[in-house]
Each structure stands twice: as structure tokens, then as C-alpha cells.
C-alpha positions in Angstrom: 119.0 37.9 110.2 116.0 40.4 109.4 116.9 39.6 104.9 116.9 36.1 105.8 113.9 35.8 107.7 112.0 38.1 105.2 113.1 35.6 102.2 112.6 32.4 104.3 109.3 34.2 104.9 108.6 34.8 100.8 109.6 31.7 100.2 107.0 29.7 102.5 105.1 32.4 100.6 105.2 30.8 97.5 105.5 27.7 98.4 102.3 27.8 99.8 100.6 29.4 97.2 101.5 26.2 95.9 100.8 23.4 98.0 97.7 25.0 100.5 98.6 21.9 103.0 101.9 23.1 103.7 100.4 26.3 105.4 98.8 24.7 107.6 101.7 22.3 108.9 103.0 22.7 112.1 106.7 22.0 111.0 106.4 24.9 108.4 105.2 27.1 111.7 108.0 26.3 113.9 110.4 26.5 111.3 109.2 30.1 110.9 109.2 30.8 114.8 113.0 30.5 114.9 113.8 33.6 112.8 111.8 36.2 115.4 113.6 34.4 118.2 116.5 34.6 116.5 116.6 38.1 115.9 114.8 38.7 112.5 111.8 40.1 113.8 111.8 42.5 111.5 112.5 40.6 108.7 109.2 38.6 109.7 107.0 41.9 110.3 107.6 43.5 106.8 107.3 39.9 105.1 103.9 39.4 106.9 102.9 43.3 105.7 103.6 43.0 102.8 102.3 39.3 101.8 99.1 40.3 103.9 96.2 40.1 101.8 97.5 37.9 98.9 97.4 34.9 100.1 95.0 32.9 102.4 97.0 32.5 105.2 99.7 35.1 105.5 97.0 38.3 106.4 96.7 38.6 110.1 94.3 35.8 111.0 93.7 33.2 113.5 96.1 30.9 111.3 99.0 33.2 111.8 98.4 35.5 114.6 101.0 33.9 116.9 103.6 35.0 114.4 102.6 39.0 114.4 102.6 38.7 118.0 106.1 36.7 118.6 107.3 39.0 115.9 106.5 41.8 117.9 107.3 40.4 120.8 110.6 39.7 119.9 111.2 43.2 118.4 110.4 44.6 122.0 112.8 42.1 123.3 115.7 42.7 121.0 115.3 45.8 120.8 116.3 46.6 124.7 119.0 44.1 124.1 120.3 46.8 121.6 119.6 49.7 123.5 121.8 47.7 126.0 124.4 46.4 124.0 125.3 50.1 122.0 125.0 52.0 125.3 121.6 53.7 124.8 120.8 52.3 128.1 122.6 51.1 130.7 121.2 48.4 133.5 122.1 48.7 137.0 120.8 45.6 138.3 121.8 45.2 141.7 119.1 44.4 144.3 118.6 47.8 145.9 117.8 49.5 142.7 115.2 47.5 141.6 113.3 48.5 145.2 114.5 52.2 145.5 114.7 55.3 143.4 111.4 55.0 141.5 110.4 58.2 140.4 106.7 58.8 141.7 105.7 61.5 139.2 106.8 58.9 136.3 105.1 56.1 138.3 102.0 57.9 138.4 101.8 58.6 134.8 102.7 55.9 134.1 99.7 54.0 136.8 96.9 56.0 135.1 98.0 55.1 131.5 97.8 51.5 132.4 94.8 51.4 134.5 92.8 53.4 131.3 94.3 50.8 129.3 93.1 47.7 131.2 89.6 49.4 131.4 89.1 49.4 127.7 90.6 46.2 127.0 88.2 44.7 129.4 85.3 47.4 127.8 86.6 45.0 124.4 87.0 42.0 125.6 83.0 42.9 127.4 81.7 44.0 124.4 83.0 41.6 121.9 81.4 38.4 124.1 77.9 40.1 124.3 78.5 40.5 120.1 79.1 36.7 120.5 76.7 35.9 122.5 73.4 37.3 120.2 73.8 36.2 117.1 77.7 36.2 116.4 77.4 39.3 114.1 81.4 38.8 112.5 81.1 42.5 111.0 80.1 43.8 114.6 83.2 41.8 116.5 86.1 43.3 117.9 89.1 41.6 115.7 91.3 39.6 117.9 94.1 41.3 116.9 92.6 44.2 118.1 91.4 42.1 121.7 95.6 41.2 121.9 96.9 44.7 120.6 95.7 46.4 123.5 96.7 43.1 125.6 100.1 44.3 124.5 100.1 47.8 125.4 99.7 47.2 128.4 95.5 46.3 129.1 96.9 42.8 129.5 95.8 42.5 133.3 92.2 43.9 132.2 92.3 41.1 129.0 92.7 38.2 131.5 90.0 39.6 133.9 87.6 39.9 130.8 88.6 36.3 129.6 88.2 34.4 132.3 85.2 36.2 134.6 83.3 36.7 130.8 84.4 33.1 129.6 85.2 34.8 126.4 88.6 33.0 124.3 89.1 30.8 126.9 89.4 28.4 124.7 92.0 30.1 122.5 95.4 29.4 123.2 96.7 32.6 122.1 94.8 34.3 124.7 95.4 32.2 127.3 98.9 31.9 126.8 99.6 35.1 125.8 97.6 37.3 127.6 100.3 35.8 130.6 103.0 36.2 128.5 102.6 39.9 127.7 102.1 40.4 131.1 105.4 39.3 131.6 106.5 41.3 129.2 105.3 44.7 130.4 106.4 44.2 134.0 109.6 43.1 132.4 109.8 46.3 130.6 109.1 48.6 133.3 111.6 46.5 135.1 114.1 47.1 132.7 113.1 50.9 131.8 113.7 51.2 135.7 117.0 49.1 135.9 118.1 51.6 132.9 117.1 55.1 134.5 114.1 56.0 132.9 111.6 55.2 135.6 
């Protein structure tokens, strides 16, 4: 799935090159969403590295952000599957377990390293509007790759805090649906990190 999603990915490429409309169709998109659902994220991440830069809009943008995001997404996502599926990590997911045998020490860790995270992304998100705010200086703003990056990893709580109580990419639909979404996704993860033994 990864080789076919990376030439599907070349081709729109090209074709694009091409015919500059069909970038920005929405067909072309969710044709392209299917492969990191799918289970060619992957495939998708080295296309969009290594087409970055060449043409207008396959570099990481606010064109095509939503695909480096659901492609990463997905990896995270299939790659637990995997971990599952070959036995790297095994899920106990009865009800008691979920509620008992956290291990505090891991928790703890692992409670710091989030609550530092959620502090700089809000410290981002903070700094970027008051760069917005005077004068919209674009070589002084914090990339929004950068604002959902650290959404990602975790700061995703802090992001959504920032967004709304700084009324800064509200209006963005990537933020304001995936700053939700990727909290899912980490509570999800620790979910299933607990579920497999390793929290």
C-alpha cells in the first residue's frame, strides 16, 4: 500500500504541475486521503518529502497540511495495529485493567512531560497571535506546522486553551478539528500503551 500511495502521490505530482487547478480540487484531495487511511502512510510521507519544495502545492503549506497530519496520524494509528498484530504488544482490554495497575512512577513522568508540553504550545500559540496582532510580521510567525507539531506531541490540551481564550485559528479548520482530534489520539495512546503493559 505504502509503493502505491507514493506513485499515486507522484503522479498527482505531475499532474499538477500540469493543470495548477487540479491541485486545488477537492476530489483530487480525498482521493489522496484514502491511501493514509488505508495504510500507506508512509508511502504518502516520503512522497510529500520528497516533492516538498518543487512544486507549489506539495511543500507543507496551508494547502496540504491536513495530509502531513492524517499521514502522521495514521502512521501512529497503524503502527500500534502492527505492534498488535506481530505480538510486540499485547492488549488486555478488559474493564478492570483499564482502571487498575497504572504504574505511578511512569504516570508521573509521563504528567510532567505533558504539562511542559501544553505550556509551550500555549507559550506558541500566545506568542504567534501577539506577532498577528502588530503588524502580521510572516518572518516573525510561528509556522503552523510548528503550532500543530507540538499539538501532536502531546501540547494539544494547551493548543485548544490558546485557540480559543486568544481567538487565535479559530477560524482554521485544521485547528479546530484537529486540535480535538489529536487529543483523542494521545489519550488513545496512553490508553492503549496502558492496555499493552507499558504504563
Amino acid at each position: 500500500m505504502n509503493v502505491v500511495a507514493f506513485l499515486v502521490f507522484a503522479i498527482d505530482f505531475f499532474l499538477c504541475s500540469r493543470n495548477p487547478d487540479l491541485d486545488d480540487s477537492a476530489t483530487n484531495s480525498l482521493i489522496l486521503d484514502v491511501f493514509p487511511l488505508a495504510g500507506g502512510a508512509i508511502g504518502m510521507l516520503l512522497a510529500l518529502s520528497i516533492f516538498g519544495g518543487i512544486g507549489r502545492g506539495h511543500r507543507m503549506n496551508k494547502d496540504n497540511i491536513a495530509w502531513w497530519f492524517l499521514a502522521i496520524v495514521c502512521l501512529v494509528v497503524w503502527g500500534l495495529v502492527v505492534a498488535v498484530r506481530f505480538g510486540y504488544l499485547s492488549l488486555d482490554a478488559s474493564t478492570g485493567v483499564l482502571f487498575e495497575g497504572w504504574d505511578l512512577s511512569k504516570l508521573k513522568v509521563l504528567g510532567v512531560y505533558l504539562s511542559v508540553v501544553n505550556i509551550i504550545t500555549f507559550v506558541a500559540f500566545a506568542r504567534d497571535k501577539r506577532v498577528a496582532s502588530s503588524g502580521n510580521d510572516y518572518g516573525r510567525r510561528a509556522p503552523e506546522a510548528h503550532l500543530l507539531g507540538l499539538s501532536l506531541i502531546g501540547g494539544s490540551v494547551g493548543g485548544l486553551f490558546a485557540m480559543y481564550a486568544l481567538h487565535h485559528k479559530t477560524r482554521k479548520w485544521y485547528f479546530t478539528i484537529g486540535l480535538p482530534s489529536f487529543i483523542v489520539l494521545n489519550i488513545s495512546t496512553i490508553v492503549y500503551a496502558h492496555m499493552g503493559g507499558l504504563i
